[in-house]
C-alpha positions as CSV (number, residue, x, y, z in Angstrom):
1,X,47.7,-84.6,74.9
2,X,46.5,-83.9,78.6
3,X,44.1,-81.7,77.4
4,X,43.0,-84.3,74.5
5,X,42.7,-87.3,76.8
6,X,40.3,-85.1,79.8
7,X,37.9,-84.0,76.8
8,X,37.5,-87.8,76.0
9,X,36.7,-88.7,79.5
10,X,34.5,-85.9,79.7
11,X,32.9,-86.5,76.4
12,X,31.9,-90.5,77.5
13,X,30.1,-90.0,79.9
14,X,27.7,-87.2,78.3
15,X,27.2,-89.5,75.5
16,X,26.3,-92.6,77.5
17,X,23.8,-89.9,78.8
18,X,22.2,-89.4,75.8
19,X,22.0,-92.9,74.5
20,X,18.1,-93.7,73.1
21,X,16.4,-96.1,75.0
22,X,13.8,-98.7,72.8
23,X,10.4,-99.5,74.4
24,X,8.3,-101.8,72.9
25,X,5.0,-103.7,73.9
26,X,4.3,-107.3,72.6
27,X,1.4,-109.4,72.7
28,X,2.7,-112.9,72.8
29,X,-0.2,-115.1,72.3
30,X,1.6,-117.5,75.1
31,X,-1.5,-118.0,77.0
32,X,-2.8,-121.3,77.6
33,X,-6.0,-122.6,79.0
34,X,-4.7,-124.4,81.9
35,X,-2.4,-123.6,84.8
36,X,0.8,-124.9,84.0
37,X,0.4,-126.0,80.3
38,X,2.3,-122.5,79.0
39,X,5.6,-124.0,81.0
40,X,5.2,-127.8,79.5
41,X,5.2,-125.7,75.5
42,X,8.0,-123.7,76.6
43,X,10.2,-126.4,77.7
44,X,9.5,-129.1,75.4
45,X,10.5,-126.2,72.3
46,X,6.7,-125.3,71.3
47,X,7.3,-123.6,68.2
48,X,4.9,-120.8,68.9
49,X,6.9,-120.3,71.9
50,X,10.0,-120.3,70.3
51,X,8.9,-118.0,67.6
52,X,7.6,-115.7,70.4
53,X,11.0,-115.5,71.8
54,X,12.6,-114.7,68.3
55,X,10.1,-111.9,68.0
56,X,11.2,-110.7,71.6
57,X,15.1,-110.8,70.3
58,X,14.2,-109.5,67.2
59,X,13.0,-106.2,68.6
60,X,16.3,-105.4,70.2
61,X,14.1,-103.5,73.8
62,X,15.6,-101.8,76.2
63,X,12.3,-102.4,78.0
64,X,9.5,-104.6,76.3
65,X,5.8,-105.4,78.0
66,X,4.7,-108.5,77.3
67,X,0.7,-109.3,77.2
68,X,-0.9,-112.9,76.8
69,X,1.8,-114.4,79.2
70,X,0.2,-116.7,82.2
71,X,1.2,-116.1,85.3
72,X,2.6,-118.3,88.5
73,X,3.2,-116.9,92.4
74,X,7.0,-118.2,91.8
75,X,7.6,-116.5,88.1
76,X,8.7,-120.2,86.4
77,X,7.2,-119.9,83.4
78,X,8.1,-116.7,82.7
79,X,11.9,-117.1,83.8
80,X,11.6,-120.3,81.8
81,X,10.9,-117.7,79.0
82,X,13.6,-115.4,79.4
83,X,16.3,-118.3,79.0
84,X,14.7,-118.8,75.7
85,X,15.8,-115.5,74.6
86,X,19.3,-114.5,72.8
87,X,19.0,-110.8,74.9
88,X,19.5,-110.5,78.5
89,X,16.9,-109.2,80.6
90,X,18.2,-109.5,84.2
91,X,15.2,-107.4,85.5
92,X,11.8,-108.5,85.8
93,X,8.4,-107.9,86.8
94,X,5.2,-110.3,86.8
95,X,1.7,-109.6,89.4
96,X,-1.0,-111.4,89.9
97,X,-3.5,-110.2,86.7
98,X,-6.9,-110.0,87.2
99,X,-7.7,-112.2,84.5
100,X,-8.7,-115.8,85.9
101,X,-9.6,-114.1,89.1
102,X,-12.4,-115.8,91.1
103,X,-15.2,-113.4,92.2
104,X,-18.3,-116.5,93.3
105,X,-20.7,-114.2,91.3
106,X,-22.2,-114.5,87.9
107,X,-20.8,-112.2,86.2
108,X,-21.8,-112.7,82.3
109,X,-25.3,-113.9,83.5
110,X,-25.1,-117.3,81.8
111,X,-26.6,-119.0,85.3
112,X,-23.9,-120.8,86.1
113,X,-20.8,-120.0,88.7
114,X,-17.2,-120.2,88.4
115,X,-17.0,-119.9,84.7
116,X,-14.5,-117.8,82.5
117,X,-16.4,-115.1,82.6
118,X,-17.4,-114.9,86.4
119,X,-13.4,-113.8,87.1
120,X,-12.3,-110.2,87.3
121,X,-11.0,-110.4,83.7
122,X,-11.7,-113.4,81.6
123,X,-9.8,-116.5,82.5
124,X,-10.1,-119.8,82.7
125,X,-7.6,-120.4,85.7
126,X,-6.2,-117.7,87.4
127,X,-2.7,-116.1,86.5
128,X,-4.7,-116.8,82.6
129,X,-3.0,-114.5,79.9
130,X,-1.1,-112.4,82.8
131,X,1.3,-109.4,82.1
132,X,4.7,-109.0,82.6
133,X,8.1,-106.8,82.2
134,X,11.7,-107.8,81.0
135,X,14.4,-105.3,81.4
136,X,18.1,-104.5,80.4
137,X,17.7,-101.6,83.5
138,X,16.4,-101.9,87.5
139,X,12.7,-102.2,87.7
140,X,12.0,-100.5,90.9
141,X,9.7,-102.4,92.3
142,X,9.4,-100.8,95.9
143,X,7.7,-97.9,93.6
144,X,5.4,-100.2,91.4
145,X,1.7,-98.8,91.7
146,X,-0.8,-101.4,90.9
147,X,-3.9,-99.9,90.3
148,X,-6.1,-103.1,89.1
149,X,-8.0,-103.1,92.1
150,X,-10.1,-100.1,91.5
151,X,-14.0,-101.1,91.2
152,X,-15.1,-99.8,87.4
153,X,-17.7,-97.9,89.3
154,X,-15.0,-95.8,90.9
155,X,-14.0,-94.8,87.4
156,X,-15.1,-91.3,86.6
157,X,-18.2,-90.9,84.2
158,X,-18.0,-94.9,84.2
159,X,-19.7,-96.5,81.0
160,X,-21.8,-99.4,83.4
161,X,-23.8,-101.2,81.3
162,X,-27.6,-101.6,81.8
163,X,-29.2,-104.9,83.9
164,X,-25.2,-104.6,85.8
165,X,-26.3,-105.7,89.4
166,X,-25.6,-103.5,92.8
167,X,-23.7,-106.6,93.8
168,X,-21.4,-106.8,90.5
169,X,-21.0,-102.8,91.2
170,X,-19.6,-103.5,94.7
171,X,-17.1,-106.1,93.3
172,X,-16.4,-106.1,89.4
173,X,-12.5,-104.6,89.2
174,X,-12.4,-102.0,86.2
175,X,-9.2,-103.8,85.0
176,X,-9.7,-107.1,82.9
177,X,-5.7,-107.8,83.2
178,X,-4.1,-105.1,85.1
179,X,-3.3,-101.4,85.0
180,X,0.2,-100.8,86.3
181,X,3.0,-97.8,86.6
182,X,6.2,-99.5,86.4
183,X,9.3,-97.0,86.9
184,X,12.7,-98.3,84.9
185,X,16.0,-96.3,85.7
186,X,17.9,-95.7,83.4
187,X,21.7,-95.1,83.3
188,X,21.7,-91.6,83.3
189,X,19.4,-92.1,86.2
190,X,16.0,-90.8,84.9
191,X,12.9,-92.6,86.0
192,X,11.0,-93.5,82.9
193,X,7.7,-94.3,83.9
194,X,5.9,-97.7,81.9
195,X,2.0,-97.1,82.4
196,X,1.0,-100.2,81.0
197,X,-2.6,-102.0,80.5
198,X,-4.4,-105.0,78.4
199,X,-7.8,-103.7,77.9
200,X,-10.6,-106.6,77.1
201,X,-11.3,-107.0,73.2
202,X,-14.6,-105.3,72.7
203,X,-16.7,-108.2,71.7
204,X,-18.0,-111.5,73.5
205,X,-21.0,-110.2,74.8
206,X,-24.5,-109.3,74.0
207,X,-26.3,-106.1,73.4
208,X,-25.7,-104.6,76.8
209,X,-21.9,-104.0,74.7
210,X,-20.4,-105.1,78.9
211,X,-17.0,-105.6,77.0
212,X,-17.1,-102.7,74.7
213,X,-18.0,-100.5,77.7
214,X,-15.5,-101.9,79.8
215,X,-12.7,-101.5,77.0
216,X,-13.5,-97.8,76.8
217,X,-13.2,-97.0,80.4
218,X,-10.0,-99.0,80.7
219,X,-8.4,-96.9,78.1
220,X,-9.9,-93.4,79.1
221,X,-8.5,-94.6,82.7
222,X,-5.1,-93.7,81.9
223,X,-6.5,-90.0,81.3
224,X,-8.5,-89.9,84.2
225,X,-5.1,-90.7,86.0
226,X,-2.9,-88.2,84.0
227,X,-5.5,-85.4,84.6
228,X,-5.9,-86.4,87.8
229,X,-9.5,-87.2,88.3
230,X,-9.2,-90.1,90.4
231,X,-8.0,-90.9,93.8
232,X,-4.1,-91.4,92.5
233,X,-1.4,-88.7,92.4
234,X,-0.6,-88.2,88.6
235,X,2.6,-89.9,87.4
236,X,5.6,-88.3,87.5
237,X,7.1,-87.4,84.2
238,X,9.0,-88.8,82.1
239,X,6.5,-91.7,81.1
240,X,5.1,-93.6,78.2
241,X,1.5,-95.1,78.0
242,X,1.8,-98.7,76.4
243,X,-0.3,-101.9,75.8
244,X,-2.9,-103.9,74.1
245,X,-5.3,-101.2,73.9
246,X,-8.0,-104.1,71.5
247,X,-9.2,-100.7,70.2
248,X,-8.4,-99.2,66.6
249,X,-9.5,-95.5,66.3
250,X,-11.0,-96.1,62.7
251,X,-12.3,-99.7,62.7
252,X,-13.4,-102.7,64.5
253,X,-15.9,-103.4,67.4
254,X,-15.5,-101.2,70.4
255,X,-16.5,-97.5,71.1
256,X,-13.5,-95.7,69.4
257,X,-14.0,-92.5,72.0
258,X,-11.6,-94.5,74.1
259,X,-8.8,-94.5,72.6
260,X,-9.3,-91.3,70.7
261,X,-9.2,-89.4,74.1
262,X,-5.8,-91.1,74.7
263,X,-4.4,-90.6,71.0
264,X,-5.4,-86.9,71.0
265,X,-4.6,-86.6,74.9
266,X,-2.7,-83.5,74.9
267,X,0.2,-85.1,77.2
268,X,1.1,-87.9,74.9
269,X,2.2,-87.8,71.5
270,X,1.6,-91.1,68.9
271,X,5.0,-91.6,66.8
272,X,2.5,-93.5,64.6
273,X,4.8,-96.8,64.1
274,X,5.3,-97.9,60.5
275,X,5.2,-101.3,59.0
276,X,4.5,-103.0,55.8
277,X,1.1,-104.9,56.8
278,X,0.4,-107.7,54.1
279,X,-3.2,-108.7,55.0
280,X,-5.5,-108.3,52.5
281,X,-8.3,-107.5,55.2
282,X,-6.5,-104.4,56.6
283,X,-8.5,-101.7,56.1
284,X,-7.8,-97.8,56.8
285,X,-4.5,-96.9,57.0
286,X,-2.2,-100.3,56.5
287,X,0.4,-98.6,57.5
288,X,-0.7,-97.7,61.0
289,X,-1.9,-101.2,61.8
290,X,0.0,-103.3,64.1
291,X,-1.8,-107.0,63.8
292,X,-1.8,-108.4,60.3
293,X,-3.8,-111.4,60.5
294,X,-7.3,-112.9,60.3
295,X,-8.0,-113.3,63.9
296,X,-7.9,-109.2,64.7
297,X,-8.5,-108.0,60.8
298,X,-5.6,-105.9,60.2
299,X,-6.4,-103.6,63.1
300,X,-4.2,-101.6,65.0
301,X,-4.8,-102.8,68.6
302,X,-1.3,-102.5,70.4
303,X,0.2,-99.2,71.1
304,X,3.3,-96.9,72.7
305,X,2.6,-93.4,73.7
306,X,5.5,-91.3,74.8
307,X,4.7,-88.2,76.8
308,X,4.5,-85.1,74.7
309,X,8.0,-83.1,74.4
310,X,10.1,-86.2,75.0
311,X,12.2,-86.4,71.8
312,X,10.9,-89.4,69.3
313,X,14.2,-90.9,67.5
314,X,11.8,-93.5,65.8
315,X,9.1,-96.0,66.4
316,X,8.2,-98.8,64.3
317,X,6.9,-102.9,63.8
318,X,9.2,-106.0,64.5
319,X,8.2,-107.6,61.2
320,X,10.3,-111.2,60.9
321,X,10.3,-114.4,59.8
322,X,8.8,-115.5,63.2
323,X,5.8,-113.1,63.0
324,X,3.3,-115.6,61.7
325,X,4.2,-118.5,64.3
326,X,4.2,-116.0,66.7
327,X,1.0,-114.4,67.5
328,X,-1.5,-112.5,65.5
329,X,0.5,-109.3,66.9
330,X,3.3,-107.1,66.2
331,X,5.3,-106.2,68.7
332,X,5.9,-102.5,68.6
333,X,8.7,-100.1,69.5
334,X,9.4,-96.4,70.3
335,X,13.5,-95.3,70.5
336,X,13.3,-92.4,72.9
337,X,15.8,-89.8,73.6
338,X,15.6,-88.9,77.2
């Protein structure tokens, strides 16, 4: 019985060990286009808001990333998010996005200063369409790398795009929202390590293709990092590359090199999430494609890329009632043995 009883003990702890751990990314469409009004919609029950939050629950994360969330210096709105939501996520993480950013130049050379597209990432106030991290595990922040301020023209092999001034070189950040390595312990105590991004949609500009460049280098950043070609030390395994990438390898606007590098990368792995996709635009492969309605044409824009050799136990699309009031996103999900 003795003997019985110490194999059960011993046998608990192993197999809280090897529980799977869900990451997911999500795109909320929560984004507003003035400071503050994201908070007033939440509070007063917006039903986008509230469908948002269903979508959150209904993808069960361990760890989610949310996109499209504004941001404030004392995290109100999005703790006023988190109490809509049935799951518990005592551990959270929101910075200062790029997006909305102030730079007093020109940027998008309309003539005029201050505009949307003068900021660091578009935005029309800043903290506009911010990122942030909910967690059922410790965020440890003290280790957070934020790498948003590096200047595109520090990038490696940088994609700059013709009539782009020495002054815009000297100041225009390579991120349009931010570039982060988040690490999440887990209760075995492994580090996971969340590199996570929202690159700009590869459209909105002119024939200089600005955005489509920029969305390129934003992606192949992450393999500049991983190879370590830039002035970073590569991150420390385990880790998973995650986002809004706004780049489908087979369709759509945008140079698809970009995130070919980082689907093909030899350090990742893409558990290609499934999902029944009932848009009658989607083409290529519908079952590969995370968005399903008009507003990004059935293309697969949002992504979760373990490191090759960590062990896959499924990946796959929230698809529920929600979806449609939500945002034109799915969120998607990767359960990880680690």
């Amino acid at each position: 019985m003795r003997v019985g009883l110490f194999l059960i003990l011993l046998i608990l702890p192993l197999a809280a060990l090897a529980d799977p751990v869900r990451v997911a990314s999500f795109n909320t469409s929560l984004s507003r286009k003035g400071p503050g009004l994201m908070l007033r919609d939440i509070l007063k029950g917006d039903p986008q808001a509230l469908a948002a939050a269903a979508m959150v629950d209904a993808t069960r994360a361990d760890v989610i990333v949310l996109q499209d969330i504004d941001y404030d210096l004392e995290g109100i709105g999005l703790s006023a998010f988190a109490d809509l939501l049935a799951t518990d996520y005592p551990h959270r993480l929101a910075r200062r996005p790029n997006s909305g950013m102030a730079t007093g130049l020109d940027l998008d050379g309309d003539g005029r200063l201050g505009g949307a597209g003068d900021a660091q990432g578009f935005g029309f106030f800043a903290g506009d369409g911010g990122t942030a991290v909910l967690s059922r595990h410790p965020i440890l922040t003290d280790q957070v790398r934020d790498f948003s301020d590096l200047l595109w023209a520090d990038q490696p092999d940088a994609l700059l795009f013709d009539g782009m001034t020495a002054e815009a070189k000297r100041v225009q950040r390579l991120s349009s929202v931010a570039h982060w390595e988040v690490p999440v312990q887990l209760p075995s105590g492994t580090v996971l390590r969340l590199l996570t991004f929202h690159a700009t949609p590869p459209v909105f500009d002119g024939p200089e293709d600005r955005n489509g460049r920029r969305n390129h280098d934003e992606l192949v950043f992450w393999a500049n990092l991983i190879e370590g070609r830039l002035p970073f030390d590569p991150p420390a395994p385990p880790f998973v590359v995650l986002g809004d990438a706004n780049a489908d390898p087979e369709d759509g606007d945008g140079l698809a090199d970009g995130i070919l590098r980082l689907l093909h990368h030899p350090t990742l792995t893409d558990p290609r999430p499934q999902g029944s996709i009932r848009d009658g635009n989607t083409r290529g492969d519908p079952a590969l494609h995370t968005a399903q309605y008009d507003r990004t044409g059935g293309l697969r824009l949002d992504y979760v890329l373990p490191m090759a050799g960590l062990a896959v136990l499924g990946a796959g699309l929230t698809e529920a009632e929600e979806a449609r009031d939500a945002s034109s996103h799915w969120p998607v999900w990767v359960d990880l043995d680690l």
